[in-house]
C-alpha positions as CSV (number, residue, x, y, z in Angstrom):
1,X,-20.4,49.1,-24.2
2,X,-16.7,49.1,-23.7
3,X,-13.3,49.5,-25.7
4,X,-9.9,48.9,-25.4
5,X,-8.1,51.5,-24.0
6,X,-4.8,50.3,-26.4
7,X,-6.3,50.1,-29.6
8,X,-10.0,51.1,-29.3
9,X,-11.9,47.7,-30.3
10,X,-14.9,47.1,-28.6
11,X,-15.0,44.5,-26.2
12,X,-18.0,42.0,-25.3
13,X,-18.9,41.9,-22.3
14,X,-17.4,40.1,-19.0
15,X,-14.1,39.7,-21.6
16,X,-10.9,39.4,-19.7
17,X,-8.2,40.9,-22.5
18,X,-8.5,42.4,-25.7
19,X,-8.8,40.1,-28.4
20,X,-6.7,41.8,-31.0
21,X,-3.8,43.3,-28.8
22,X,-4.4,41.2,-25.7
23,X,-4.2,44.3,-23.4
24,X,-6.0,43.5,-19.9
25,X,-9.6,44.6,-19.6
26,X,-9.5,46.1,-16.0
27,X,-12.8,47.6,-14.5
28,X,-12.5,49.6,-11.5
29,X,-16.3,49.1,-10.4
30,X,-15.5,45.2,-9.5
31,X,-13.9,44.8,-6.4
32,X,-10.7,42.3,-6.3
33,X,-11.1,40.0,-3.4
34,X,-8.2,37.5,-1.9
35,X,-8.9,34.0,-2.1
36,X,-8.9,33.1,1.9
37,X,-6.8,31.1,2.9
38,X,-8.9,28.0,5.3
39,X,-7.7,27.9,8.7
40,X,-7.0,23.9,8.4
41,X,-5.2,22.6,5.6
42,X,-7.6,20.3,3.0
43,X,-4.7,17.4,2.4
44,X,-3.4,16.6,5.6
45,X,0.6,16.4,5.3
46,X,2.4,14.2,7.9
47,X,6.2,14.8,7.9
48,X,8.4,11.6,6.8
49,X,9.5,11.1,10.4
50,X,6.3,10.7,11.6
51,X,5.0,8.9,8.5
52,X,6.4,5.4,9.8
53,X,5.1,5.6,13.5
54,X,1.5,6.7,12.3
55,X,1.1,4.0,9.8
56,X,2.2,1.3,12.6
57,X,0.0,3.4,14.8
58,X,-3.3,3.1,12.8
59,X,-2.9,-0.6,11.9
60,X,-2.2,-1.4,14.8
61,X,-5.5,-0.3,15.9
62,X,-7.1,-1.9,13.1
63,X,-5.9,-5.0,14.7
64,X,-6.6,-4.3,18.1
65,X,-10.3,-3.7,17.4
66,X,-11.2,-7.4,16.2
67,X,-9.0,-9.1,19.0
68,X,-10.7,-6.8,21.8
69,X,-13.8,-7.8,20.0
70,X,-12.8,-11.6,20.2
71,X,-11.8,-12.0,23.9
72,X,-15.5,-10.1,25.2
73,X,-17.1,-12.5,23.0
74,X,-15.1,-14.9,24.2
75,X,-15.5,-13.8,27.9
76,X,-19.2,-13.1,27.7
77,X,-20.7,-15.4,24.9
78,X,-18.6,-18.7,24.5
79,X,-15.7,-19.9,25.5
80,X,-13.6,-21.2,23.0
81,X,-9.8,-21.9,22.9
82,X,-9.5,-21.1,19.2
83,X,-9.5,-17.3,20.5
84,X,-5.9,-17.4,21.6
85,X,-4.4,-18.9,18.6
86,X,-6.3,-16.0,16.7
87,X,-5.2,-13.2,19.1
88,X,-1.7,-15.1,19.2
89,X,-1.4,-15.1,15.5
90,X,-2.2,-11.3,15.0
91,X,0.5,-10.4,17.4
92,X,3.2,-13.0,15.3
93,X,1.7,-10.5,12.5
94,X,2.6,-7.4,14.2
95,X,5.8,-8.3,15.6
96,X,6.9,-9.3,11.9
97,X,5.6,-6.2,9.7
98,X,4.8,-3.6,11.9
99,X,7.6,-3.6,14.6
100,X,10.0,-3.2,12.0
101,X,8.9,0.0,11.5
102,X,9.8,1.4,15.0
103,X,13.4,1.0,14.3
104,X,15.0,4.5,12.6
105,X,17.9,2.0,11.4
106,X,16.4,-1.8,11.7
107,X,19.1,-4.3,12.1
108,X,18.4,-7.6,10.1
109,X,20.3,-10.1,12.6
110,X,18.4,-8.5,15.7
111,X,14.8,-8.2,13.5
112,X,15.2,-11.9,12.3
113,X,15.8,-13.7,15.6
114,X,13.0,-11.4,17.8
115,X,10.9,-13.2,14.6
116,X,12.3,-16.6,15.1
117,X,11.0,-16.5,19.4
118,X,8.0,-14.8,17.9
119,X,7.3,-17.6,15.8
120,X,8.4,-20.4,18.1
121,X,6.1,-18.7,21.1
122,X,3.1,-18.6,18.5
123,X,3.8,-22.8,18.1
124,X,4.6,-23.7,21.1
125,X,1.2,-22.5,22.0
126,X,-0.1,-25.8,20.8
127,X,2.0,-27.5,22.6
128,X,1.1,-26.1,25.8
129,X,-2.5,-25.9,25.2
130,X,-3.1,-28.8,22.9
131,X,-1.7,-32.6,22.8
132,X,2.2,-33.1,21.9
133,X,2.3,-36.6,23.7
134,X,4.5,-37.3,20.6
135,X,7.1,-34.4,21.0
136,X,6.2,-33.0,17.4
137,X,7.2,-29.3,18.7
138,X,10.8,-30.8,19.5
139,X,11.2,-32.9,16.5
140,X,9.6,-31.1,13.7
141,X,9.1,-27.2,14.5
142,X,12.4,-26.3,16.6
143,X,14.5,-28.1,14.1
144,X,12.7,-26.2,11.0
145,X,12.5,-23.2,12.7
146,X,16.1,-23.0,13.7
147,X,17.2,-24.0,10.7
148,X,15.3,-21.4,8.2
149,X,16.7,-19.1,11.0
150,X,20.6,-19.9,10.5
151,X,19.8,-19.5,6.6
152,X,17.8,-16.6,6.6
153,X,21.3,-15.2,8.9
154,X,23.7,-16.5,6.0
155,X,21.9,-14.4,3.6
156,X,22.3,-11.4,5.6
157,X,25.7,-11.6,6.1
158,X,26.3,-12.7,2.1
159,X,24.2,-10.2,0.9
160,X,26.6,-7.6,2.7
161,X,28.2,-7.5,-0.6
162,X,26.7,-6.9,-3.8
163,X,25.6,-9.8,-5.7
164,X,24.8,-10.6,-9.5
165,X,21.1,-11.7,-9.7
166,X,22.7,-15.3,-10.6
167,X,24.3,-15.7,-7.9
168,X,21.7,-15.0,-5.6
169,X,19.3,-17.2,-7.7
170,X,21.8,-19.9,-6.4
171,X,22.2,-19.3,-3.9
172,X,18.1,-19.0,-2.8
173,X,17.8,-22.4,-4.8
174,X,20.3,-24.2,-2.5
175,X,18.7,-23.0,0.6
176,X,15.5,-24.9,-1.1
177,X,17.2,-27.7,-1.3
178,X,18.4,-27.9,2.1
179,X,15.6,-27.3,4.0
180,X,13.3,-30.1,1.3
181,X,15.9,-31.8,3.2
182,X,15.4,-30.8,6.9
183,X,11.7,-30.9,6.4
184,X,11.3,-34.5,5.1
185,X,14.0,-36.0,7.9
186,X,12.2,-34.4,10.5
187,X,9.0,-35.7,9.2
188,X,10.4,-38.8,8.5
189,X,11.9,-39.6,12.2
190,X,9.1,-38.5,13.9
191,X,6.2,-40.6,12.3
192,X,8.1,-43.4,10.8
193,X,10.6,-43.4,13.1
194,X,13.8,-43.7,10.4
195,X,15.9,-42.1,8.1
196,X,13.8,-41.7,4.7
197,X,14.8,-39.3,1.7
198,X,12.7,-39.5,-0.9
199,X,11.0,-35.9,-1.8
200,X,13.7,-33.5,-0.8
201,X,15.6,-36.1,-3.5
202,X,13.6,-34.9,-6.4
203,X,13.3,-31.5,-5.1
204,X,17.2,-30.9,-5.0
205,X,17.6,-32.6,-8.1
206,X,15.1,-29.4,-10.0
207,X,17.2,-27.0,-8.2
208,X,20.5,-28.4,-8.8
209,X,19.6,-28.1,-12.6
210,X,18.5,-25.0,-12.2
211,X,21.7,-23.8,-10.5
212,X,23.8,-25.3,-13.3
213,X,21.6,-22.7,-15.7
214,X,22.0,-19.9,-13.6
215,X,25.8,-20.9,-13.0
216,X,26.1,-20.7,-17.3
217,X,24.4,-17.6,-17.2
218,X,26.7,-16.2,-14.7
219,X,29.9,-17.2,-16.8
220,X,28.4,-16.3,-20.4
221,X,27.8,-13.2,-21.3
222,X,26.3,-14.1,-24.3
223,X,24.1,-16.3,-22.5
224,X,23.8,-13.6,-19.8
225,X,22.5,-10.7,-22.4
226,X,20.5,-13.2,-23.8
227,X,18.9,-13.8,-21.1
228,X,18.4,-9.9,-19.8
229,X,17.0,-9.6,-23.6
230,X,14.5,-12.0,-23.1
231,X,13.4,-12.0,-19.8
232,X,14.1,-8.2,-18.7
233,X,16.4,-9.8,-15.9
């Protein structure tokens, strides 16, 4: 049996304070020990500089594994050319989200073009390896290619400044139209052989009502708070 050394109450057994003046029940028979601390740390902490490289680092043995895999089968088992355009898309993959990563201060003109020859090595691939006795690589993918390229580069070089989400709505829906146009001409000349619009028509003619909206929005605020009301923009 024990008491309170404060005010005298007795105290059950095991209790950690008193309960009617809360003084501290310390008994000098139990022995404090330290919590010891583990030699290696449970939550493994990677500093912020590092963060970036290991991430890139991991996945990019994630993808290794399965392509290494591949080309023994490949080597051993059967011999297939669908390996290469597998192994040839996982490294378009890599060079577009995980190379990115390298860079301590990535610089969009630079990063966008290394993606554009990424893009047109992966395709011309097919060229090489399969049949382009039509030229479809030179009329269809270079021109499409090139030209999402030279947009994606405008954007950059807008977006330098900052813009209302309007504008850039507008601005993304022209670039729509535009390549709806690209597309179908190339398409057009290459299997037809002449100058047909058609699709990119109708295509340009949704966005070009949608820019007149977002052109209103831009230039009334009532419409413009309206708008943010309603759709959280």
């Amino acid at each position: 049996m024990s008491y309170c050394v404060n005010c005298g109450v007795e105290l059950e057994k095991g209790c950690p304070s008193c309960p009617l003046c809360d003084t501290p029940v310390i008994n000098p028979r139990e022995m404090k020990t330290e919590a010891v601390k583990p030699v290696y740390p449970e939550n493994l902490s990677i500093p912020k500089s590092l963060s970036k490289k290991y991430w890139v680092f991991v996945f990019s043995l994630v993808m290794l594994i399965p392509n290494l895999v591949l080309i023994i089968l490949n080597s051993l088992v059967f011999d297939s050319g669908v390996v290469k355009y597998i192994v040839g898309g996982f490294v378009v993959a890599w060079i577009w989200f995980l190379f990115p990563l390298l860079w301590k201060k990535p610089i969009p003109v630079i990063l966008l073009a290394i993606d554009a020859l990424a893009l047109l090595s992966y395709l011309d691939m097919f060229k090489i390896y399969g049949d382009d006795a039509g030229g479809w690589f030179n009329s269809i993918v270079l021109p499409v290619v090139i030209s999402l390229w030279a947009i994606c580069n405008l954007f950059i070089f807008w977006l330098r400044k900052p813009r209302s989400k309007s504008l850039i709505s507008i601005a993304v829906l022209g670039s729509i139209s535009v390549m709806s146009f690209v597309i179908e001409i190339c398409m057009n000349m290459f299997y037809n052989g002449k100058l047909q619009i058609v699709i990119s028509l109708a295509v340009t003619a949704c966005c070009v009502s949608l820019m007149i909206f977002f052109a209103f929005l831009e230039k009334s605020k009532r419409l413009k708070a309206w708008a943010e009301r309603k759709f959280f923009m």
